[in-house]
N, C-alpha and C positions, 0 to 999 in steps of 0.2 A: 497338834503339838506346838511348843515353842522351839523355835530353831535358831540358830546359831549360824549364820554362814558367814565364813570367814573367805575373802574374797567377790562379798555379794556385787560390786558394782564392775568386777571385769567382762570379757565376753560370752563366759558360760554362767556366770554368778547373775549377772542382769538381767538373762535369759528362764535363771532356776526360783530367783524370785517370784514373779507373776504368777509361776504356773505353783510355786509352794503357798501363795495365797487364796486360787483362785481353788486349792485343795482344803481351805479352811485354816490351816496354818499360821499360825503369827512367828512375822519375819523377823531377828535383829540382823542388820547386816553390816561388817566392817566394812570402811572405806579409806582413802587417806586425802581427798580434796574437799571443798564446799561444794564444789560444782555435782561430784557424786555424792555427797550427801542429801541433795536437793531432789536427783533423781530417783534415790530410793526412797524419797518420801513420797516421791508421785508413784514410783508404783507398787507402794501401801505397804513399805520397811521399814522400821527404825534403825535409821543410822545411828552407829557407833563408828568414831574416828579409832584407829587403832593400830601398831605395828606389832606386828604378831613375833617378830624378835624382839620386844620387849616383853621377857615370861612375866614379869608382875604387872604390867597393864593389860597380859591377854587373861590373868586370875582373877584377876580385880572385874573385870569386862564379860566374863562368864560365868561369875559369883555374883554381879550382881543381878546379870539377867535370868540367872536358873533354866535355865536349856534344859530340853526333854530331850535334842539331839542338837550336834556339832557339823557340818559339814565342809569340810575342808578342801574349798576351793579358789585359796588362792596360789597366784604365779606372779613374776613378771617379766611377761611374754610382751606387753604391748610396745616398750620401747628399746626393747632388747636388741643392739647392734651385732649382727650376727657376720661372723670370721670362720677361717680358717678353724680354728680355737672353740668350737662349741661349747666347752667346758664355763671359757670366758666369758662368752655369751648369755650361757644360762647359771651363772654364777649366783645371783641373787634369787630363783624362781631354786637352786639347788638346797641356800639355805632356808627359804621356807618349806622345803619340805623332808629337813631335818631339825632345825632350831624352831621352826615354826610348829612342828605335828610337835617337836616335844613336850612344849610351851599349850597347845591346844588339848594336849592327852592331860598331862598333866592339871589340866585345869578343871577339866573333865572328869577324872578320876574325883576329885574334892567336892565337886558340886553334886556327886552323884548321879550323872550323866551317861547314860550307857551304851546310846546310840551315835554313833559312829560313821561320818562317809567321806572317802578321802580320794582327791583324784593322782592318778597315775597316769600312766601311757603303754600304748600297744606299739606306739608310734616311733621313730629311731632307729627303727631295724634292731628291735626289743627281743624278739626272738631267738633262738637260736639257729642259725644260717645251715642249717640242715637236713634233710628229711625231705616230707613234704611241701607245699608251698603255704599252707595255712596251716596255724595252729592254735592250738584250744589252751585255756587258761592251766590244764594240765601239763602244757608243753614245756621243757625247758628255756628258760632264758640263756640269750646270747652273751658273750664275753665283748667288751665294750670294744668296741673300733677306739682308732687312737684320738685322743682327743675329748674324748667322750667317757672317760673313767669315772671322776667327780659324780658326772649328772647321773650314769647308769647307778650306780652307790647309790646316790642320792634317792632315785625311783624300791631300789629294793629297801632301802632304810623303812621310805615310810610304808611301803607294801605290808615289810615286816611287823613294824611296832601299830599297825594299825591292825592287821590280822591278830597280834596278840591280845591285843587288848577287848578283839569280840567285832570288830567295825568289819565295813565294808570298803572295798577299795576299787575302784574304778577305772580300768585301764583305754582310755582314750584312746580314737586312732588321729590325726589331723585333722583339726577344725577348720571348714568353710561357713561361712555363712553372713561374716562381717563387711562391711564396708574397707574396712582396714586389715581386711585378712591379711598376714605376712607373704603369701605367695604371689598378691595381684603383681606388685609392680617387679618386681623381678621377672617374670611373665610377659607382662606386658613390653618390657623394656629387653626380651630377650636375654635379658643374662638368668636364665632359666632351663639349662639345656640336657638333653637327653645323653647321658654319661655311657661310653663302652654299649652295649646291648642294651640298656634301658630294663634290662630284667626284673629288678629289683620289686618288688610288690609292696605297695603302700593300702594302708588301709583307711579311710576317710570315715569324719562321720558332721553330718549338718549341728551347728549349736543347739539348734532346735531339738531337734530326735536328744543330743546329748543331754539337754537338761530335762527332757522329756524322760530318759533311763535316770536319770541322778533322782528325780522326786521319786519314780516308784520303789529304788532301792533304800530309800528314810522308811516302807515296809519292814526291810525285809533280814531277818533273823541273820547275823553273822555270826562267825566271820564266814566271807566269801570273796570272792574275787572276780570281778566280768568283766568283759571283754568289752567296748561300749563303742561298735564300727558298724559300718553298715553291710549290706547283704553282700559287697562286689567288691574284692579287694581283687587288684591289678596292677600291676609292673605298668612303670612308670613310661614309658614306650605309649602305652594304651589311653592315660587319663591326662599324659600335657597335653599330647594337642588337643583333647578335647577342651582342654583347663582354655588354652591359648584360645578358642576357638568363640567361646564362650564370651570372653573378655575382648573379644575384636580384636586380640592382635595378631602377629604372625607368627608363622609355623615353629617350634623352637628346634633351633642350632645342635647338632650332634657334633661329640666331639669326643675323641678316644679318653680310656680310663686315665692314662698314663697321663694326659694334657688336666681331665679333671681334678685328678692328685693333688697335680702344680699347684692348679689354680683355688680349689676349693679346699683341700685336704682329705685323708683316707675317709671320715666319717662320713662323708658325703657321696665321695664314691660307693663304700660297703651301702649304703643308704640305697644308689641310684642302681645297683647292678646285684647285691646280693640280698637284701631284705625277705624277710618272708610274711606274709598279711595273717590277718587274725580274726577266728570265726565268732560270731554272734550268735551263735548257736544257744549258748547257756543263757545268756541276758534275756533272749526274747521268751526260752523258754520258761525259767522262773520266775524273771520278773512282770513276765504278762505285755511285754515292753512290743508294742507293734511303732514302723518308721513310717512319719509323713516323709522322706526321701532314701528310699532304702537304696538308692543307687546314684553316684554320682554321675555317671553319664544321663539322667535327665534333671539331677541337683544342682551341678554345676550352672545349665542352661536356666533352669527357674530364677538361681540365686543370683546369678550376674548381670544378667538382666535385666530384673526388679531391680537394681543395683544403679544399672548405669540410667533406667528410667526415674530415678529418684535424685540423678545428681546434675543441677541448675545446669543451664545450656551457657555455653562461655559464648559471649559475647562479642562478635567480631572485633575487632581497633575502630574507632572513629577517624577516619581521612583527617589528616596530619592539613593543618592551617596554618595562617603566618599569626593565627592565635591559639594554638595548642600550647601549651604548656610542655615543655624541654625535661 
């Protein structure tokens, strides 16, 4: 097929490339730098420069390519300064995934495009704080912690208009797998700390495995909805230290809800103490979808350590001379 990814050069779009060519596929992929545009030419895309809030340069940009499918993955997660304010934070990554999917459907519908993949989240304590402690893409969704209105919206917006329209929609749990994952250095630097009981359960999933489920569902008949996490979701108690442990650093700081509130606000707490995780159940079973790391407790240790094996040894100071340079 010809494909359309919108988002190709982020950290799951760079990831779905390779493996959407190495499937026979020709790529287009949007980007917004030279610098990514260079890289999906190396790994055999054609870049288009694009703002996908712009609806007549994303019609123009999918009309003229003629797409067999659309896949919508992009965010902006990479530079996102994250607050109290989550909303604030994910302000821009909210409106591509309302002004953006409408702008991509809508381009889509015209070009006569019918295929459809759009990413979501399992991730935020998405669920409803309920019940059991995992739930299936049947399960009801959670009413947004404070802070968090916008982006929850935001998530069901495109769930909806993508489901309507026949696509598929892909509910992510937390990505590791990057260099630059959002979690290292907060972790490392200890301001990463285990909130009230730590109960909460998060669901992970390696970029790899994710772009690994993203290609096989450009398959697969919608509408539908999966879950796209790995085999072992666990309260957060269980996966920092091993997160911390992984990354060299030290054990992380516990600190009561009421202190986390303060300091982080409600969505972070409801995050760290009530969250409920989310099964991969349906994903592996109709999409055929098996994990190279279907568990973070031995994903973690693979990925961060090829990580920190890969990153230049710093170089002691040179002994200071009465000709060193001030």
């Amino acid at each position: 097929m010809r494909i359309f990814v919108a988002g190709a050069s982020g950290a799951l779009g760079s990831r779905l490339v390779p493996q959407l060519i190495q499937a026979g596929h020709d790529v287009i992929g949007t980007h917004h730098s030279p610098v990514s545009a260079d890289r999906l030419r190396a790994l055999g895309a054609k870049p288009v420069m694009l703002d996908l809030l712009d609806s007549r340069a994303v019609r123009e940009a999918v009309l003229e390519n003629e797409p067999d499918a659309i896949m919508h993955q992009a965010t902006a997660l990479a530079n996102a300064k994250f607050s109290r304010n989550l909303d604030k934070a994910l302000a821009k990554t909210n409106e591509l995934r309302t002004k953006g999917t409408d702008a991509l459907l809508a381009a889509a519908q015209e070009a006569g495009t019918r295929r459809f993949v759009a990413q979501s989240a399992a991730a935020y304590a998405r669920y409803a704080r309920q019940g059991g402690p995992i739930k299936s893409e049947d399960d009801p969704l959670a009413d947004p912690p404070a802070n968090m209105q916008q982006s929850f919206a935001a998530m069901d917006y495109v769930e909806n208009a993508v489901a309507g329209f026949g696509g598929i929609v892909l509910r992510y749990g937390v990505f590791y797998g990057a260099a630059n994952d959002a979690s290292i250095e907060p972790v490392r630097k200890r301001q990463f700390p285990i909130v009230g009981d730590g109960g909460g359960i998060w669901s992970w999933i390696h970029l790899d495995d994710a772009a690994a489920a993203t290609a096989l569902a450009l398959e697969y008949e919608g509408p539908a909805i999966f879950n796209v996490v790995d085999d072992e979701p666990a309260p957060v108690r269980e996966w920092l230290p091993v997160l911390a442990k992984a990354l060299g650093a030290k054990p992380p700081r516990r600190v009561p809800a009421w202190v986390g509130r303060l300091l982080a606000g409600e969505a972070v707490v409801v995050m760290s103490t009530e969250a409920r995780g989310a099964s991969n159940t349906k994903a592996k079973r109709e999409l055929g979808w098996t994990l190279r790391h279907p568990s973070w407790r031995t994903g973690f240790a693979a990925t961060y350590s090829a990580l920190s094996l890969a990153e230049p040894r710093k170089r002691a100071p040179a002994a200071r001379t009465s000709h060193s340079p001030r």
